[in-house]
N, C-alpha and C positions, 0 to 999 in steps of 0.2 A: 445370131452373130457367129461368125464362120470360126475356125481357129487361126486361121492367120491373122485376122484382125484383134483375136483376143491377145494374141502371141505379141500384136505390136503394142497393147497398152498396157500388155505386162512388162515388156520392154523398154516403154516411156517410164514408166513406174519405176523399174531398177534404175535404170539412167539415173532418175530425178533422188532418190534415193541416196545413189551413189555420187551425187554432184553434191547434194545436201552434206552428206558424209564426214566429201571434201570440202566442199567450200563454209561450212560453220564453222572448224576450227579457225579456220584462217579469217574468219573476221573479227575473232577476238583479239585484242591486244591488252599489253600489260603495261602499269607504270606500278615499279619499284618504288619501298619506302622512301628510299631519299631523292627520287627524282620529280619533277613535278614537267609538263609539257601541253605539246599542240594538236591537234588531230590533224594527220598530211595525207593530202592524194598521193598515192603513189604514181599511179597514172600521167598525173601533171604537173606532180611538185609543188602545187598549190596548199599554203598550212592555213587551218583556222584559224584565227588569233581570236574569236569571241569567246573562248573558253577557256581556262584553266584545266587541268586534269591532273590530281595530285594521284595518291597511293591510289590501288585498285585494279582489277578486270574489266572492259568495258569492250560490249560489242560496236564497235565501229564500222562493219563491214569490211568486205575481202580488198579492198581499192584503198583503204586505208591503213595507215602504220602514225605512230607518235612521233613527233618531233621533240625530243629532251632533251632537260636542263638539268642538272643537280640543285636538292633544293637542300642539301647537307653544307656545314661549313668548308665555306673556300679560304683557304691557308696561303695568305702571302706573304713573302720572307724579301726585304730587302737589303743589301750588305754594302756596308760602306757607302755612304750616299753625302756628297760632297755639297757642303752648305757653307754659308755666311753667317754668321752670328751677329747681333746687334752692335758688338765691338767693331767688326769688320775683320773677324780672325777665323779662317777658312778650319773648318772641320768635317771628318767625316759621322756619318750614324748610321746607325744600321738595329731596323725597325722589324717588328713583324705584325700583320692586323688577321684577324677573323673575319669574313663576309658570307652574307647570305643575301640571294635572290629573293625579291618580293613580288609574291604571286601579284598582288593587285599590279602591278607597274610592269608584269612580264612581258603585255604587249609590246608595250615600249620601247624596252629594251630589246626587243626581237626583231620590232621594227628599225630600232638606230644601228646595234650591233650585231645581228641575228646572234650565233655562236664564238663570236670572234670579240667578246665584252674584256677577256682578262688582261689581252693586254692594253686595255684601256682603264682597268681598273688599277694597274700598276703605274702608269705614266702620271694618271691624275693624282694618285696619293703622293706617288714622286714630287709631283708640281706643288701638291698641299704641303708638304713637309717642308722643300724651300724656303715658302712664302713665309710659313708663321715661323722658323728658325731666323729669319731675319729681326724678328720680335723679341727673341732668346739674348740674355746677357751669355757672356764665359762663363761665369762667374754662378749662375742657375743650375747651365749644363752640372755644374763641378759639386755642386752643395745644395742644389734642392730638384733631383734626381724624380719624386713623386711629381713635383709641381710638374716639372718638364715634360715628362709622361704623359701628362693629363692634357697639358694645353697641345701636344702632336695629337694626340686619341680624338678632342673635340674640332681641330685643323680636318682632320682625316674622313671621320663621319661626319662633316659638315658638307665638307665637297662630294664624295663620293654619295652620299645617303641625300642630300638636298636639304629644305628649310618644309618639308610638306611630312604632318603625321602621318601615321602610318592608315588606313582604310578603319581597321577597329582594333581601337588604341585599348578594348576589354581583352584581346588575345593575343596581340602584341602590344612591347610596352612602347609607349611614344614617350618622344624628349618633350623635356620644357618648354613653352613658348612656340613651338612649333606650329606652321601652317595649318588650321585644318583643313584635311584631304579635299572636301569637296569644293574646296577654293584653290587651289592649286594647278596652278599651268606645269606644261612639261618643262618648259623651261626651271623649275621647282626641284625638283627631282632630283636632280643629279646625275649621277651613270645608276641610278635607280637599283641600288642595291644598299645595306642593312649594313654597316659593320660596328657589330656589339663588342669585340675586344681588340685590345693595343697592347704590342711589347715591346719597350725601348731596351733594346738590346745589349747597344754596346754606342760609347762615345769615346771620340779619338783624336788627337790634336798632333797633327804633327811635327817633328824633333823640334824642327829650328821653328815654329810657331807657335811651340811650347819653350821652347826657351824665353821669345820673345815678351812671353805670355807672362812667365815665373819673373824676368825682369822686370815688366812696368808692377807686376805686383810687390818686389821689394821695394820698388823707387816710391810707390803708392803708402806702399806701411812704410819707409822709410820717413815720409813724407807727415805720413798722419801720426806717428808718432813725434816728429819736431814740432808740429801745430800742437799735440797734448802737450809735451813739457812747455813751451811756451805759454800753454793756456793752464798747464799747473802754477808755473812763476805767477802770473798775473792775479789766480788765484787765490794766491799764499800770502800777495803782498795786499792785498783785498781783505784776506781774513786778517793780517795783522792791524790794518787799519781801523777797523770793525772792532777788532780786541780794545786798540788804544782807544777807541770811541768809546767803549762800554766800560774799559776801565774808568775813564775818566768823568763818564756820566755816573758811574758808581759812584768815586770817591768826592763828586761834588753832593752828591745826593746825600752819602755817610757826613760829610763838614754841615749840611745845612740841615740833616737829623737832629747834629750832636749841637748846634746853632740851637735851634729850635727846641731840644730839650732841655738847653741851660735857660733860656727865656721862660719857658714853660714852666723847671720849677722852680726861677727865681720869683715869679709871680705868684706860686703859690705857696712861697715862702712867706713874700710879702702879706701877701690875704693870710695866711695862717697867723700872721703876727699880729694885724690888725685884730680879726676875728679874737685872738686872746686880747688884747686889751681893752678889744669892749669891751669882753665878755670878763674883763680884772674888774675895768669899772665901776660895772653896772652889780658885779659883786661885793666891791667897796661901800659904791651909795645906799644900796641894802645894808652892810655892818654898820654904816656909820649912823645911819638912820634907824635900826634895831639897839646899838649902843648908845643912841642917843649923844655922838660927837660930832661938835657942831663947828669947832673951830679949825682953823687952816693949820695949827701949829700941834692942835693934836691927832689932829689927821694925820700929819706928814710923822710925826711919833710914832702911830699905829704901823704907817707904811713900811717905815723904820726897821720897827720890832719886828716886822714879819718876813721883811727880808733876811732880816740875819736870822732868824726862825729855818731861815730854809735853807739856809749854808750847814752841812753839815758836823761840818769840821771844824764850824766856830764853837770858841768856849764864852758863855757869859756871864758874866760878873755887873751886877747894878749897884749904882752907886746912890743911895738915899739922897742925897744933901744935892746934887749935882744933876741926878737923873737921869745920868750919862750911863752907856753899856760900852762896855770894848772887850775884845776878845785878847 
């Protein structure tokens, strides 16, 4: 082999070396921790969309560059946002939410908005925010501030995030009741993005629709307060009835006690009296049958002497001839 010919395959060699060189760097590309994306021809403009590519280095080749998304929270802040409240008393709110892109759904989204998603993400929670503040009393806005919160937060992530779980609901968390993923149409979806937090900011009623507002509410208490004293009157004259009723079921109850106690122990008076005179009797025909008295006129003698027997305070004095006692 001659040297000019050696000279030229040391010279393909460099070449090929120094293309190597150059062109290795340049097929690497990078996706940053918070971005997630596509693989794009540069060439032709043409993106992948069967891949995801989160964090990392990846050779791609020299013809190739990434097309990226941010896969960190996206911060939206809306002010003063003019609603209708179930009253039909015009207020403004002024909200802020959290969102994140979901890799499984990022085709989709790249397909419906490629880069241009945000301000669709603002119109749509715009739109959700009206819808369910027509659901809102005044009166919620003014005094249950969490509840209110809560029901804009689930309005919000309902429209924008869809009715479809998440792909694996073990690494991100899925909602309740939600579609699972492999049943899910794009219609499902939403604008196929995430939003995990809600800030109801600030609510505001303006002058003369607050005045109007502070009106029907004195006329309201003004109102419900003449229904309670009335409904106290009615009340009172209720309880007083109630009283007369219980008194007088009382005091018929106390007469037909004190009724029923004189009967009770007039009877057993009577039996108490009965009971001693048998029981005098049956004590008598035993003495008179141990004394051996037989006649009616000594009987009624004995009777006699025993009564006055039991008079204490009598004095007696018997008279032989006569027979007679007197005090």
């Amino acid at each position: 082999m001659d040297n000019s010919v050696k000279m030229l395959i040391l010279g393909g060699c460099a070449l090929g070396a120094l293309l190597l060189i150059i062109i290795l760097p340049m097929s690497f590309g990078d996706v940053e921790y918070y971005e997630i994306g596509f693989a794009k021809q540069k060439s032709t403009g043409k993106v992948d969309t069967t891949k995801v590519y989160t964090m990392g280095r990846y050779l791609i080749g020299p013809d190739y560059t990434f097309k990226k998304f941010r896969s960190d929270a996206h911060f939206e802040k809306l002010v003063k946002i003019g609603v209708f409240t179930k009253d039909k008393i015009e207020v403004e709110i002024s909200f802020a939410f959290q969102y994140f892109l979901k890799a499984e759904d990022l085709h989709d989204l790249h397909q419906q908005y490629d880069l241009f998603y945000k301000p669709i993400v603002r119109s749509t929670a715009n739109a959700a925010i009206k819808s369910i503040a027509a659901d809102i009393t005044i009166s919620d806005y003014l005094r249950k501030r969490e509840t209110v919160e809560n029901k804009l937060f689930k309005a919000v992530a309902d429209r924008l995030g869809g009715k479809c779980c998440r792909k694996d609901c073990k690494v991100n968390k899925c909602r309740q009741g939600c579609l699972p993923y492999r049943d899910c149409k794009k219609s499902d979806k939403g604008v196929f993005v995430d939003v995990r937090y809600f800030q109801l900011l600030d609510f505001d009623i303006h002058n003369d629709v607050k005045s109007r507002y502070l009106r029907q509410v004195t006329e309201r208490e003004q109102e419900e307060e003449a229904n309670f004293k009335l409904k106290e009157k009615i009340e009172r004259k209720e309880t007083d009835r109630l009283m007369n009723t219980l008194q007088n079921e009382a005091q018929q109850i106390k007469q037909n006690a004190s009724a029923e106690s004189t009967v009770i122990m007039a009877k057993a008076e009577a039996d108490a009296l009965v009971q001693v005179e048998q029981a005098r009797n049956t004590g008598l025909a035993q003495v008179f049958t141990s004394l051996g008295i037989k006649t009616e006129s000594h009987k009624a003698s004995y009777i006699y002497l025993t009564a006055l027997r039991q008079q204490h305070k009598a004095k007696i004095n018997i008279n032989y001839n006569t027979l007679m006692a007197r005090d």
